[in-house]
MIKE-635029 format. One record per atom (N, C-alpha, C, O): residue number from 0; residue in three letters; atom name; x, y, z. Coordinates in Angstrom, 3 decimals, always signed. Example, Ala and Ser with C-alpha at 12.3 -4.5 7.8 and 13.67 -1.06 7.14 Angstrom:
2
   nr  rest  atom         X         Y         Z
    0   ALA     N   +13.190    -5.690    +7.800
    0   ALA    CA   +12.300    -4.500    +7.800
    0   ALA     C   +13.200    -3.300    +7.800
    0   ALA     O   +14.236    -3.319    +8.465
    1   SER     N   +12.850    -2.250    +7.080
    1   SER    CA   +13.670    -1.060    +7.140
    1   SER     C   +12.900    +0.030    +7.870
    1   SER     O   +13.409    +1.138    +8.039
//
This chain:
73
   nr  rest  atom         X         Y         Z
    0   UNK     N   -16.359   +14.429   -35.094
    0   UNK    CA   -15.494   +13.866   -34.078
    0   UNK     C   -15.782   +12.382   -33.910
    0   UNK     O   -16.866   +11.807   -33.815
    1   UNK     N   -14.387   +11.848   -33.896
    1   UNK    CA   -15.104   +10.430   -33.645
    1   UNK     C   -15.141    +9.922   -31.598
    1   UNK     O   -14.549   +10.288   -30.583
    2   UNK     N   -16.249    +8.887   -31.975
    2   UNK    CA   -16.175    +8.506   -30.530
    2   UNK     C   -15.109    +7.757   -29.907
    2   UNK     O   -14.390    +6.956   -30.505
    3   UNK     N   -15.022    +8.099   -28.476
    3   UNK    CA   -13.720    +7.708   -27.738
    3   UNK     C   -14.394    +6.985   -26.865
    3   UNK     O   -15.142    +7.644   -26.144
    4   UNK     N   -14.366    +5.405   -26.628
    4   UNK    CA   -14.932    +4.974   -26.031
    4   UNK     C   -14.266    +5.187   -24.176
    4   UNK     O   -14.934    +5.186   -23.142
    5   UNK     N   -12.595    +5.367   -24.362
    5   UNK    CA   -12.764    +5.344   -23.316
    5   UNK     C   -12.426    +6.850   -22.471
    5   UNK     O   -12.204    +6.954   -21.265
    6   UNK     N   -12.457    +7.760   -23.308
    6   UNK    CA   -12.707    +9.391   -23.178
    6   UNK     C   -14.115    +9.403   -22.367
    6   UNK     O   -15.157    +8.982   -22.870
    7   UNK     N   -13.992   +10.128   -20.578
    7   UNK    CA   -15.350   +10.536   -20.381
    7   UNK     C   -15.924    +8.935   -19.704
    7   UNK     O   -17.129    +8.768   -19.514
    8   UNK     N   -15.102    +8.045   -19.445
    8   UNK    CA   -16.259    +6.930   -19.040
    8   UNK     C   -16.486    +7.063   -17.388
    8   UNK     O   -15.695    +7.574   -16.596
    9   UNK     N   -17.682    +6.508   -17.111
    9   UNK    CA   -18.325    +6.646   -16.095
    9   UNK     C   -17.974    +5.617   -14.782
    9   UNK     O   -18.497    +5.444   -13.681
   10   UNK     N   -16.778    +5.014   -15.512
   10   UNK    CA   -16.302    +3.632   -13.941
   10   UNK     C   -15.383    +4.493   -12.794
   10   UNK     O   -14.337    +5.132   -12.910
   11   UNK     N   -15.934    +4.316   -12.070
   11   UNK    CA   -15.272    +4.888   -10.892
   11   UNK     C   -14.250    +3.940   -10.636
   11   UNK     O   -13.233    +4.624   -10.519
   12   UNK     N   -13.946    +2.728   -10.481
   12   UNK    CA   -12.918    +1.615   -10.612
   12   UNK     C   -12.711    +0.963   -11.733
   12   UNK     O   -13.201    -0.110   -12.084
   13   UNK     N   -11.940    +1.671   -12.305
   13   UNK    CA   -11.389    +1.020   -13.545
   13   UNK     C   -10.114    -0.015   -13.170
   13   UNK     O    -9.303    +0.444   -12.367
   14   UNK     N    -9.862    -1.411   -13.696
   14   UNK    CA    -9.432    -2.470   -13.487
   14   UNK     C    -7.406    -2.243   -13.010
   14   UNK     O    -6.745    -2.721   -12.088
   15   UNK     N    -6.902    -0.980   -14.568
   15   UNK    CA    -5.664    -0.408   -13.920
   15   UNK     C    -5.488    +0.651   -12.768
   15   UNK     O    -4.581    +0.573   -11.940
   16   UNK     N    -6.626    +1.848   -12.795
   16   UNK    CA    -6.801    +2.037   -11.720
   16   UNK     C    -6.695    +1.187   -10.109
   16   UNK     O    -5.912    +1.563    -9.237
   17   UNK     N    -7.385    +0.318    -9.987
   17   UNK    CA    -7.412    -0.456    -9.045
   17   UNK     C    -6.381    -1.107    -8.553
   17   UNK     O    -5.986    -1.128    -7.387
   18   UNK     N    -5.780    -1.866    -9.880
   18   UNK    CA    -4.404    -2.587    -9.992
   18   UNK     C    -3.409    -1.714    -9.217
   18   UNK     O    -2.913    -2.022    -8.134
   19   UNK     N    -3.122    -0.305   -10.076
   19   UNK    CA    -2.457    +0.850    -9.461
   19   UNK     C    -2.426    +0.988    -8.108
   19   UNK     O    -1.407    +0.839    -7.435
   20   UNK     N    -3.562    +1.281    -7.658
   20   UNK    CA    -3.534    +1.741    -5.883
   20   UNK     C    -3.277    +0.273    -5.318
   20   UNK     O    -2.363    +0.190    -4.497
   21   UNK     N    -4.012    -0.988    -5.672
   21   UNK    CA    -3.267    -1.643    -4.693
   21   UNK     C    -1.953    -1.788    -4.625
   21   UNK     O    -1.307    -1.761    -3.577
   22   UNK     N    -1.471    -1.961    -5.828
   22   UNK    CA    +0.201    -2.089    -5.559
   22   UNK     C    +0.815    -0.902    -4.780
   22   UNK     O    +1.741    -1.002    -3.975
   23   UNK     N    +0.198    +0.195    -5.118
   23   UNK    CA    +1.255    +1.343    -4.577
   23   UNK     C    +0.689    +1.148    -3.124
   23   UNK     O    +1.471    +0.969    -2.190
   24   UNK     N    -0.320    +1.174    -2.984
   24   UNK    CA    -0.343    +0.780    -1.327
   24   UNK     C    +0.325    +0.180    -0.293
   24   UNK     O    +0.849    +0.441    +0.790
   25   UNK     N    -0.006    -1.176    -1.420
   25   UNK    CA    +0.843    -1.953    -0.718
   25   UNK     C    +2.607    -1.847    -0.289
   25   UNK     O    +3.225    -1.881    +0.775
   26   UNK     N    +2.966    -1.711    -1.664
   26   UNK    CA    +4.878    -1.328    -1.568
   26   UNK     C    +4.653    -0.094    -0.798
   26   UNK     O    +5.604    -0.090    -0.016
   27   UNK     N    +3.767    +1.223    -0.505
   27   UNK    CA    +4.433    +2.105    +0.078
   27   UNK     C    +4.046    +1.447    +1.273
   27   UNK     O    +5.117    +1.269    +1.853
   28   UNK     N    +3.408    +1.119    +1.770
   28   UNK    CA    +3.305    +0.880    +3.491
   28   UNK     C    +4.157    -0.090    +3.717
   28   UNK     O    +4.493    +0.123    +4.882
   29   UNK     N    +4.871    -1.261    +3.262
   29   UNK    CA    +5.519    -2.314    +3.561
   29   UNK     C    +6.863    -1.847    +3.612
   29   UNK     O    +7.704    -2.357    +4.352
   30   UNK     N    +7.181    -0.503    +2.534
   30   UNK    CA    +8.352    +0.045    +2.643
   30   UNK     C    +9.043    +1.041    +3.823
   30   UNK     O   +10.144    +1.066    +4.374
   31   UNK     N    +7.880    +1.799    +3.910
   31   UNK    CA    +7.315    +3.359    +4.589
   31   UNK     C    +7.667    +2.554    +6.129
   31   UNK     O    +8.609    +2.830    +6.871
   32   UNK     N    +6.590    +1.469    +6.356
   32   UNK    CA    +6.921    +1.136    +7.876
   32   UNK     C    +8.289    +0.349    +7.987
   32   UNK     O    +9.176    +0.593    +8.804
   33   UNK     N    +8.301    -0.574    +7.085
   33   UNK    CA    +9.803    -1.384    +7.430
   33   UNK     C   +11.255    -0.770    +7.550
   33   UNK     O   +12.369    -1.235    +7.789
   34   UNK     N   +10.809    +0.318    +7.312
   34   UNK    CA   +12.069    +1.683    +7.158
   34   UNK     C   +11.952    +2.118    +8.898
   34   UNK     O   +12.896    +2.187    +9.686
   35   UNK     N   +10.564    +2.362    +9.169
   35   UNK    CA   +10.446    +3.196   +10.466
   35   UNK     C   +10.725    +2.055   +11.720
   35   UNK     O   +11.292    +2.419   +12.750
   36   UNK     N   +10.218    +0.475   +11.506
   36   UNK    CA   +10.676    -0.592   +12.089
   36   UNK     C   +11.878    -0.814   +11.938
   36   UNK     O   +12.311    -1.230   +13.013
   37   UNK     N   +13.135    -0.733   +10.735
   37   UNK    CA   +14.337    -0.706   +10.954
   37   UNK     C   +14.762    +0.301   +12.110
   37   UNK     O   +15.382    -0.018   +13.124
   38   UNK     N   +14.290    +1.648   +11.757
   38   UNK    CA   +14.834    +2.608   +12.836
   38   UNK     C   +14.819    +2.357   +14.598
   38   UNK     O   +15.671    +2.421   +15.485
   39   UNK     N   +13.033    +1.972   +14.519
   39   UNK    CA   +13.176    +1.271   +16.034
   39   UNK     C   +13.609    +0.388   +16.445
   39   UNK     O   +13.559    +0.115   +17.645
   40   UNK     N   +14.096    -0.235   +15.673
   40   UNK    CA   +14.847    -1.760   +15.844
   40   UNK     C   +16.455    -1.345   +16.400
   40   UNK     O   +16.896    -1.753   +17.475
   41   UNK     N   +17.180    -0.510   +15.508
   41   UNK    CA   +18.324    +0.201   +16.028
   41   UNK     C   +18.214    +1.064   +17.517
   41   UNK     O   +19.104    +0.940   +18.358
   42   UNK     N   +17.099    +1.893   +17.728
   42   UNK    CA   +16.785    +2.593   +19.037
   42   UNK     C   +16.545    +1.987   +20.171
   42   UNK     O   +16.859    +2.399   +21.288
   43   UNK     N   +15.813    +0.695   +19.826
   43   UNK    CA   +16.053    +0.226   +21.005
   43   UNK     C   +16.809    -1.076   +21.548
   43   UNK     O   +16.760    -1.846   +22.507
   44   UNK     N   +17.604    -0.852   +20.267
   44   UNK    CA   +18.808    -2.726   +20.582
   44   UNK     C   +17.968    -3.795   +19.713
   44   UNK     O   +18.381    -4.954   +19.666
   45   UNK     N   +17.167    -3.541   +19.242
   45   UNK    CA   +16.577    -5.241   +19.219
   45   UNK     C   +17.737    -6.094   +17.951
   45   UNK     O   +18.628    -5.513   +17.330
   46   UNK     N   +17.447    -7.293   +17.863
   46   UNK    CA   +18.480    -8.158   +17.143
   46   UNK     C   +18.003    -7.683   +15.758
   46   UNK     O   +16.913    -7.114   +15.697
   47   UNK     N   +18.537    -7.821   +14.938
   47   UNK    CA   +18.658    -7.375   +13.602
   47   UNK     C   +17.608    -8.105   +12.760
   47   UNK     O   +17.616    -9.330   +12.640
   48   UNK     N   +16.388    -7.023   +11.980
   48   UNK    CA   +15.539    -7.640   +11.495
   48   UNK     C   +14.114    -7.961   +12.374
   48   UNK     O   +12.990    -7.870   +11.879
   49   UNK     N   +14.246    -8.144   +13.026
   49   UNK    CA   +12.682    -8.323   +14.276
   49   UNK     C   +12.286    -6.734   +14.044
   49   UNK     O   +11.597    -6.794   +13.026
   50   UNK     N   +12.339    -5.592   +14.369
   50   UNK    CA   +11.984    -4.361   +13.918
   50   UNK     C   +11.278    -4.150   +12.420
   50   UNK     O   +10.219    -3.548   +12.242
   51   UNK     N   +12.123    -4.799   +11.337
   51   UNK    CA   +11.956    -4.583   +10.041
   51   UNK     C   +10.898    -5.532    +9.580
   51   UNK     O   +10.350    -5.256    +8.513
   52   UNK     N   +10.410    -6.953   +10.427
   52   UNK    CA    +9.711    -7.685   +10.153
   52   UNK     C    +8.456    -7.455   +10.872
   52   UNK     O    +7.322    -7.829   +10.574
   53   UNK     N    +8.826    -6.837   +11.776
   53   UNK    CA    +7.223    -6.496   +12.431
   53   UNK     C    +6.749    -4.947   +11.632
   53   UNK     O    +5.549    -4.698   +11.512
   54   UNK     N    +7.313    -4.425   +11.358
   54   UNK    CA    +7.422    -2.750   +10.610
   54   UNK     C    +6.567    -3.191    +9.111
   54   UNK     O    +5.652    -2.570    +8.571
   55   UNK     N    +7.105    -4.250    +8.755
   55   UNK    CA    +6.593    -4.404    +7.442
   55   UNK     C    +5.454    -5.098    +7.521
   55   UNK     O    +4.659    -4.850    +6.614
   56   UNK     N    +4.932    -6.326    +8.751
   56   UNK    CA    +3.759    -6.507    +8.664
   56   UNK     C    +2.788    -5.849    +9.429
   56   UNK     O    +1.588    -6.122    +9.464
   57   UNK     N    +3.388    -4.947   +10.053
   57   UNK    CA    +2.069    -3.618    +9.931
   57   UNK     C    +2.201    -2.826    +9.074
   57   UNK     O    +1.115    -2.265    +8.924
   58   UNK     N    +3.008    -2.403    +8.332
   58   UNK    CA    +2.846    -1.917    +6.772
   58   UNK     C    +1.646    -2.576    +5.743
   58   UNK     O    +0.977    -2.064    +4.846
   59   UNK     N    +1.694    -3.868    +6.270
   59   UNK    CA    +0.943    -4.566    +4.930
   59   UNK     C    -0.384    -4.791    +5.584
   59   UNK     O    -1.325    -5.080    +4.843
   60   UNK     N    -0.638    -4.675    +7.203
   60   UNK    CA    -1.828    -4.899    +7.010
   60   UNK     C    -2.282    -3.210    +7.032
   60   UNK     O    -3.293    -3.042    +6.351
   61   UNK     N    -1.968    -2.444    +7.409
   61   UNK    CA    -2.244    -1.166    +7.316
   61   UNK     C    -2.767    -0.977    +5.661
   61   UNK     O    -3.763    -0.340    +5.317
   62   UNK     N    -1.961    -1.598    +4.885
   62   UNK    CA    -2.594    -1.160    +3.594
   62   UNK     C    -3.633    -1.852    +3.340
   62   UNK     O    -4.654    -1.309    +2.916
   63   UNK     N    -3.547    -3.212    +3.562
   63   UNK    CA    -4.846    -4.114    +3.353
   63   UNK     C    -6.012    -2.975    +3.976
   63   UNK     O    -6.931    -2.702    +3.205
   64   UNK     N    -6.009    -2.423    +5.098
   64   UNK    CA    -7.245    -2.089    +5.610
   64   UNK     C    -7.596    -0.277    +4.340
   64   UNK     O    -8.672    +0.190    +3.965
   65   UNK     N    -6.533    +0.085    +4.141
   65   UNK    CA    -6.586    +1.485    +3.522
   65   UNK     C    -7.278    +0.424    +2.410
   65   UNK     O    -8.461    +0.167    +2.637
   66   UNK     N    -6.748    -0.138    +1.383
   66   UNK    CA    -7.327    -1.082    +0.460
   66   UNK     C    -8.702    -0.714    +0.317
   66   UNK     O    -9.151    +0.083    -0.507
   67   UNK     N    -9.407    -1.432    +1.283
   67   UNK    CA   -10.406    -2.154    +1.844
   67   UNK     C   -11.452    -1.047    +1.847
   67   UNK     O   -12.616    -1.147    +1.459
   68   UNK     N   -10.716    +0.248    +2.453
   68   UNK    CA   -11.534    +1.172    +2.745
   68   UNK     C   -12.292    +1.588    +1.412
   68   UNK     O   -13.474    +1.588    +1.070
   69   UNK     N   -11.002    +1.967    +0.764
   69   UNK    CA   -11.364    +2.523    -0.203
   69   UNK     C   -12.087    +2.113    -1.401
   69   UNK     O   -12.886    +2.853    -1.975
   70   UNK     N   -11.800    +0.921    -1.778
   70   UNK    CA   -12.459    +0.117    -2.382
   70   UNK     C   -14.060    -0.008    -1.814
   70   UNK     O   -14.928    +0.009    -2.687
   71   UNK     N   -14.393    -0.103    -0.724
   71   UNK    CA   -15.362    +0.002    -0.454
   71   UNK     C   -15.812    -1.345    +0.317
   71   UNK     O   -16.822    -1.270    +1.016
   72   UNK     N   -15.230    -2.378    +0.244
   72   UNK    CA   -15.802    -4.137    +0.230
   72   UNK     C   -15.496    -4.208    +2.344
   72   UNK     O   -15.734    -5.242    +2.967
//
C-alpha cells in the first residue's frame, strides 16, 4: 500500500477546514438573522432596512464569537 500523506492526519484544524466554517458561519448568521431582522422590521413598522441592518450585524458578530469559540483563540 502506498502512503497517503493526507489519509489519517492528525490536524484538528486543517487550513480548508477552517476556511470552511468561517465562511459558513459567517454567511449563515448574517443571512439567518438579516432574514429574522427583515421580519421584525415589517412587525413592528420600522423604515425599510434598519431591521435588516441591525439583524445582520448581530448575525456577524454572533458568528465572530461562535468563530472564536470554536477555534479556540
Amino acid at each position: 500500500m502506498a502512503d497517503n500523506p493526507h489519509r489519517g492526519s492528525s490536524d484538528e484544524h486543517s487550513s480548508e477546514g477552517v476556511a470552511g466554517a468561517v465562511l459558513g458561519y459567517l454567511l449563515a448568521g448574517i443571512v439567518a438573522w438579516g432574514f429574522l431582522g427583515w421580519l421584525a422590521g415589517k412587525f413592528l413598522g420600522l423604515p425599510t432596512g434598519i431591521g435588516i441592518g441591525v439583524g445582520m450585524m448581530l448575525g456577524a458578530a454572533g458568528a465572530i464569537y461562535l468563530i472564536m469559540k470554536r477555534l479556540g483563540a
